[in-house]
N, C-alpha and C positions, 0 to 999 in steps of 0.2 A: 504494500500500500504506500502511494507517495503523500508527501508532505502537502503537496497542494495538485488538483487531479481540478483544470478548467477543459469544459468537455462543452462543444460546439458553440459557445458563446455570442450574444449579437448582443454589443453595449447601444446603449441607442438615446437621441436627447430628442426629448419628444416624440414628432414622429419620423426622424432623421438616425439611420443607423448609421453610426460609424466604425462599426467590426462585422463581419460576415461571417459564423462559425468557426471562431478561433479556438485550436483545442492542442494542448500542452498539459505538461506535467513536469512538476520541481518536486527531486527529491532533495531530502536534509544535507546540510553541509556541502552544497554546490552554486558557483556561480550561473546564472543561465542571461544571457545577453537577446535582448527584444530591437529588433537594429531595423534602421529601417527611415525612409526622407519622413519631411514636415507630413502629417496627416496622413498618414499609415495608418493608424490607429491605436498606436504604442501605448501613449497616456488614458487614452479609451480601457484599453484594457486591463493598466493597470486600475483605477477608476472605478472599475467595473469588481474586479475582486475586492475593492477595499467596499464598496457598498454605496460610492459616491456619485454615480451614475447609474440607472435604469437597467438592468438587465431582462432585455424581450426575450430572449430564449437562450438555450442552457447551462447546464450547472457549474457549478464552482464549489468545490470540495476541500475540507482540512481534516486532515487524517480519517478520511471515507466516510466525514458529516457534513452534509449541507450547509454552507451558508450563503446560499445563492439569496440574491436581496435580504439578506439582513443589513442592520444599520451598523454604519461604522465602528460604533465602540463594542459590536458584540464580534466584530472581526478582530479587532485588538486586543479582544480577551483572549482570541481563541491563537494569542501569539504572534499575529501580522501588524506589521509598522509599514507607514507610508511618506517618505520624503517628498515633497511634490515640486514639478516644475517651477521653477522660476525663487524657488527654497523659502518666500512664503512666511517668513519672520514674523515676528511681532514687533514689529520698527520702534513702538512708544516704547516699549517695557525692554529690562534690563538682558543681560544675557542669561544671565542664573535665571531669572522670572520663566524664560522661554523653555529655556532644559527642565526646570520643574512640573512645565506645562506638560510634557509631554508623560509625566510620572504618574500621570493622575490613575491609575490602578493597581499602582504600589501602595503599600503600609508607608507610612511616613518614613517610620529609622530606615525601610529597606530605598525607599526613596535617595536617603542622604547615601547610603554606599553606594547607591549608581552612579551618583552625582562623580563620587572618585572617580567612580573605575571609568568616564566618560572622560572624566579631565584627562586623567593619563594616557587617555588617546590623544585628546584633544589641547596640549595645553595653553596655549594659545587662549582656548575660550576662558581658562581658570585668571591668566593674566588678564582679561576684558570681562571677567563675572559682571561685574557692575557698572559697564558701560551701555546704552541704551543698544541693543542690537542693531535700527537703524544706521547705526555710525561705525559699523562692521565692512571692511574690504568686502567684494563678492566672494571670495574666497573664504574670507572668515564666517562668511552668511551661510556659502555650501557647509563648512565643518559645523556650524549652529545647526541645520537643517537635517542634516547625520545623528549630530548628537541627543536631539529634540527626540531622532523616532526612533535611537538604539536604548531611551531611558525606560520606556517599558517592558524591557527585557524581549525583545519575539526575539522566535526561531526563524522568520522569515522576515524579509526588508526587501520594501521593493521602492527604487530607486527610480525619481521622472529626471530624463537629462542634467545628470547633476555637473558633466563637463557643461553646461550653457553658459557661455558670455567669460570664461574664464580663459585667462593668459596658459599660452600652455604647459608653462614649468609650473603652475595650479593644479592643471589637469593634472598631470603625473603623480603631483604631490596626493592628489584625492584618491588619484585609482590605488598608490601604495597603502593608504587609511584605508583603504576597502576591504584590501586581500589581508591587510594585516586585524582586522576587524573580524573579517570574517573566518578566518582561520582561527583567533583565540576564541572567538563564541560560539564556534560551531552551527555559525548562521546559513543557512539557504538563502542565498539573495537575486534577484529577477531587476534587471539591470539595463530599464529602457533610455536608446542613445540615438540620436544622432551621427554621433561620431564613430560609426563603427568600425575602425579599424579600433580604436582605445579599447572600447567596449570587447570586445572580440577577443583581445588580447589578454583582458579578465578572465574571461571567461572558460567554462569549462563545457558550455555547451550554446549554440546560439539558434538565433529565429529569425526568421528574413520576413516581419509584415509590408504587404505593398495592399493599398488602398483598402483596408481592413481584413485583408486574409494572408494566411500563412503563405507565403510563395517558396520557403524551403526552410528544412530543419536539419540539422547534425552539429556535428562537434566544430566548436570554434575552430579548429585548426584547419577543419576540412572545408569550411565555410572561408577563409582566408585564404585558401588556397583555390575556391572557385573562382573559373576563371566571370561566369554572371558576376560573382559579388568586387571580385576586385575591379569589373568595369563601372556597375552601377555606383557601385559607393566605395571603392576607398583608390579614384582615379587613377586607375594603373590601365 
């Protein structure tokens, strides 16, 4: 049984779909890369498994239980974190205010240990705890937006374009916090990009969405080495 089993999926915003039976499966302790141009339907999907969009037709499963349209915080119970496009801050409030926000289904004391173990990923955010997030680099905003959805503990984290708008000694810096994130927590992470040569290169398995369907599935390396992927998107 996989950690997450999305089975013919059609996320949809009113009466406008934007994924066409999209159907995958993340097992524990893997990276899996969703690559693919502007409106593919990458952020649809992810969207769609956290409960933040409409889902018209079928399931989406966490450990072979339904939580096809449920509301958000019963997906965050059920161990799923979602960092969103454009990383989504709370610009007024401080940086600690923001990482606490996202604790909100922890115990208090267990709260404050997260809080650590986020900084020593993060330290940077510890040196700027009390600076208004707003006044954060983009860069420091992506490691805010990381740290925000790693506070409630999931086993899975899924990821909207979080190389967006950043320089790319950033880039690199993020994707090494990823793997090094995701290898000490033994997180599954689903890792929608843009950039998919970066993405790819994470990765331990990838998904090529073109205009809301699957257009090809296998291992990143195999996918790096097609010759479709390396014309359409990583201009070779």
């Amino acid at each position: 049984m996989s950690l997450l089993e999305v089975e013919g999926t059609v996320a949809a915003y009113g009466s406008i779909r934007a994924t066409h039976g999209v159907s995958f499966s993340v097992e524990e302790n893997e990276i899996i890369a969703l690559v693919g141009s502007n409106g593919a339907g990458k952020s649809s999907t992810l969207k769609a498994i956290m409960g933040l969009v409409r889902l018209a037709e079928g399931s989406i499963r966490i450990d072979g239980d339904s939580v096809s349209g449920e509301r958000p915080y019963r997906v965050v119970r059920r161990g799923v974190a979602f960092s969103p496009e454009g990383r989504r801050v709370f610009a007024a409030t401080s940086v600690l205010e923001n990482l606490m926000a996202g604790a909100h289904i922890l115990p208090r004391g267990r709260a404050h240990e997260r809080l650590d173990q986020i900084f020593s990923y993060f330290p940077r955010l510890r040196e700027r705890s009390h600076q208004l997030a707003g006044n954060l680099s983009g860069g420091e905003q992506q490691m805010l937006a990381i740290g925000r959805a790693l506070m409630s503990r999931p086993r899975l984290l899924l990821l909207d374009e979080p190389s967006l708008g950043l320089a790319p000694v950033i880039v690199q810096r993020i994707g090494e916090l990823i793997c090094e994130i995701q290898a000490s927590e033994n997180l599954a992470v689903v890792l929608a990009e843009q950039n998919s040569n970066w993405a790819l290169r994470l990765a331990t398995r990838g998904l090529v969405l073109e205009v809301g369907r699957i257009r090809m599935q296998d291992s990143a390396g195999e996918l790096l080495r097609s010759d479709y992927v390396r014309r359409a998107y990583l201009g070779m």
